[in-house]
C-alpha positions as CSV (number, residue, x, y, z in Angstrom):
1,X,71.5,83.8,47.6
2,X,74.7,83.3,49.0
3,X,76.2,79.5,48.5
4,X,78.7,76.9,50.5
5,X,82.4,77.5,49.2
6,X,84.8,80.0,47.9
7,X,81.2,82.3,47.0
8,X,80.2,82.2,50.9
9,X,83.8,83.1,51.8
10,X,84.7,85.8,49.1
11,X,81.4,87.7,50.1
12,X,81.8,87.4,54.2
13,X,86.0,87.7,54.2
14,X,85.1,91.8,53.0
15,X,82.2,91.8,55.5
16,X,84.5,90.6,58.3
17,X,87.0,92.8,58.2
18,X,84.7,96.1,57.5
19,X,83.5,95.3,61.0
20,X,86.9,95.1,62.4
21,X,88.0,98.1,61.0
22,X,84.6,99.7,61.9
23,X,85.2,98.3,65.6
24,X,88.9,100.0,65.7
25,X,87.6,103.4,64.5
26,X,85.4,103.5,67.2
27,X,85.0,107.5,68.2
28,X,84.0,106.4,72.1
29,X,87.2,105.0,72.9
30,X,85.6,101.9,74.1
31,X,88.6,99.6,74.0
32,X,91.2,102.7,75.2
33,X,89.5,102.2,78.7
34,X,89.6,98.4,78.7
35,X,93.8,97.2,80.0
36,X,96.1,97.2,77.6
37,X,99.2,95.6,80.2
38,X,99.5,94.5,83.4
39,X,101.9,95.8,85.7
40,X,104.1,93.9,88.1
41,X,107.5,94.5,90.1
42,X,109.6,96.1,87.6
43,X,107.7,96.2,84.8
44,X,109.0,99.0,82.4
45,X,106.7,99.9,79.0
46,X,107.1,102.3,76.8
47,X,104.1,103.5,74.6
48,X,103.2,106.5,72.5
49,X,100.1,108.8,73.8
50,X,98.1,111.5,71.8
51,X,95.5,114.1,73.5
52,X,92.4,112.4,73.9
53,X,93.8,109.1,74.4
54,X,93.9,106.7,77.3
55,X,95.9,104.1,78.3
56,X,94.6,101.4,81.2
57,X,96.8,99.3,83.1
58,X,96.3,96.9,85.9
59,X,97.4,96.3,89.1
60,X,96.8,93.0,90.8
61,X,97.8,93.9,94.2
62,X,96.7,92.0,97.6
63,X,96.0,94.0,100.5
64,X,98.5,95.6,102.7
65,X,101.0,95.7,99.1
66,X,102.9,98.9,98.3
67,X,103.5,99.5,94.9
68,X,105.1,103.0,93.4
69,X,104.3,103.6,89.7
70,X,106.7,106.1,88.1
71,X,106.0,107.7,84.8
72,X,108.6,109.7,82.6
73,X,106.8,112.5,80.4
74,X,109.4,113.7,78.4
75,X,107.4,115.0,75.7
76,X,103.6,115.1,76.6
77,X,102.4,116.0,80.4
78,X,100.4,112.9,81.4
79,X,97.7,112.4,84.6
80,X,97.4,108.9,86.2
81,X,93.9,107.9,87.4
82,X,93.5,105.1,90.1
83,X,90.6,102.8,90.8
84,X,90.6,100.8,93.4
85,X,89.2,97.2,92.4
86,X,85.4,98.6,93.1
87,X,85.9,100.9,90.6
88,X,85.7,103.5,92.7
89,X,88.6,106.7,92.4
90,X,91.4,106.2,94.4
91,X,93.9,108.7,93.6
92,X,94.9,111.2,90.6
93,X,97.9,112.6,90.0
94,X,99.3,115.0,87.8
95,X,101.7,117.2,89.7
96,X,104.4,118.0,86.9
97,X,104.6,119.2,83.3
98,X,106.6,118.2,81.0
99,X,110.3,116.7,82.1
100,X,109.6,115.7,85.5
101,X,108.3,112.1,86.2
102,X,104.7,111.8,87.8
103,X,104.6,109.2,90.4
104,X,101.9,107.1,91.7
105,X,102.5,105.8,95.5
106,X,99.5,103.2,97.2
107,X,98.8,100.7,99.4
108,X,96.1,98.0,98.4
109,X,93.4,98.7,100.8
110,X,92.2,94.9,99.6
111,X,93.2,92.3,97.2
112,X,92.0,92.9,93.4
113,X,92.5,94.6,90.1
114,X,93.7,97.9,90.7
115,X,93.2,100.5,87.0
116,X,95.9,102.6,86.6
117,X,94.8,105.0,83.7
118,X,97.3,107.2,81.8
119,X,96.0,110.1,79.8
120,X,97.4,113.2,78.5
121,X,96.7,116.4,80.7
122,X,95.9,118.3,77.6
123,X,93.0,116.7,75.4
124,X,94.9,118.4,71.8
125,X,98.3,116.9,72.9
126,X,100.7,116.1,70.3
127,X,101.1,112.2,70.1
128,X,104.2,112.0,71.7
129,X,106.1,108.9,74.0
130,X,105.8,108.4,78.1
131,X,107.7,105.1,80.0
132,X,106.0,103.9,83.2
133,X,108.1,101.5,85.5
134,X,107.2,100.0,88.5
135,X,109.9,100.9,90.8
136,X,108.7,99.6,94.3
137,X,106.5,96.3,94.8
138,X,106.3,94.8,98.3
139,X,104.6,94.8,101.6
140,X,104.1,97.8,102.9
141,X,105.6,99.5,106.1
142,X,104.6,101.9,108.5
143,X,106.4,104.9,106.6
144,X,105.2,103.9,103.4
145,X,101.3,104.9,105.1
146,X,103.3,108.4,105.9
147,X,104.3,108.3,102.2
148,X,101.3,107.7,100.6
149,X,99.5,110.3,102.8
150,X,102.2,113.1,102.3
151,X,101.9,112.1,98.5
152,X,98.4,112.2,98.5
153,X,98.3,115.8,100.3
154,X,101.2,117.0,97.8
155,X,99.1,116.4,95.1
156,X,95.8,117.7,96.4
157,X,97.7,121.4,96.5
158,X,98.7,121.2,93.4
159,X,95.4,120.6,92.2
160,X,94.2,123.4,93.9
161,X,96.9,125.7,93.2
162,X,96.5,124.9,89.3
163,X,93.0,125.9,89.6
164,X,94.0,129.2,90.7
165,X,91.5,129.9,93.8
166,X,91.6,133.3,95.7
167,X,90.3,134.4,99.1
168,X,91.1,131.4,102.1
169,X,91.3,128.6,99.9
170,X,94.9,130.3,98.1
171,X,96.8,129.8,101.4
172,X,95.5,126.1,101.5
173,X,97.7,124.4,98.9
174,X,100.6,126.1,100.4
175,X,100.6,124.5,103.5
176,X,99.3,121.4,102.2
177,X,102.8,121.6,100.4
178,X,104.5,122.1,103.5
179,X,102.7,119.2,105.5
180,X,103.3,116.8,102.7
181,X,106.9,117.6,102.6
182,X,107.1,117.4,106.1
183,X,106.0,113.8,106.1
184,X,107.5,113.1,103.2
185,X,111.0,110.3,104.2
């Protein structure tokens, strides 16, 4: 029987931290997917990746905002997830590899807690750095809708060209390309 004293807190200091580690260790990734920062106007943060990591982020936006979230993958070739604050998929992105920045363009469609979630495109990635910055934060304009659409439409062909269709679909992502350039300021 345990007693009241140093006995009681030899025997549950051990105990305590076993479960922390235990907690930390945990293979489902449980506390990768809860936010880890919250992003703002001009927020820059720099973190470290590896394959089957993710990193959460979120957004507090109010509707009608325009927010563009950049992220430089110098070394490991990132996707960015959005939820919108249902949870529900609002965009995904991952239109470059390595060297070029990804970016993230949207308009709060209400007010809430947007996820932005950073993962890296290839599940045995090399742990390697990524900065995201938040390089535009205000209300949003008519272009900005023109943006966001032609951004949206850019990344949808990519998608589709990197899955390598044939037949009708092939000739899809190219002028998806070309429309999204065209409305692209």
């Amino acid at each position: 029987m345990i007693h009241s004293g140093p006995r009681r807190v030899a025997f549950l200091a051990p105990l305590f931290c076993f479960s922390i580690v235990c907690l930390l260790t945990d293979s489902s990734g449980a506390l990768s997917r809860q936010p880890q920062a919250t992003l703002t106007a001009g927020s820059v943060i720099e973190r470290e990746i590896g394959g089957d990591e993710k990193h959460v982020y979120l957004l507090p936006l109010i509707a009608g905002q325009f927010a563009r979230i950049v992220v430089e993958q110098p070394a490991v070739d990132v996707v960015l997830s959005l939820l919108n604050p249902a949870g529900r998929p609002a965009a995904e992105v991952n239109n470059y590899l390595l060297h070029e920045p990804e970016s993230l363009s949207l308009i709060a469609e209400t007010n809430g807690q947007y996820l932005l979630s950073v993962s890296a495109a290839d599940s045995k990635a090399a742990r390697a750095n990524y900065k995201i910055s938040v390089e535009d934060w205000r209300a949003s304009t008519p272009r900005d809708s023109q943006f966001v659409d032609a951004e949206r439409k850019f990344s949808e062909a990519t998608q589709l060209w990197r899955r390598g269709r044939s037949g009708p679909d092939i000739e899809q992502p190219h002028h998806r390309r070309r429309r999204a350039i065209v409305l692209s300021p």
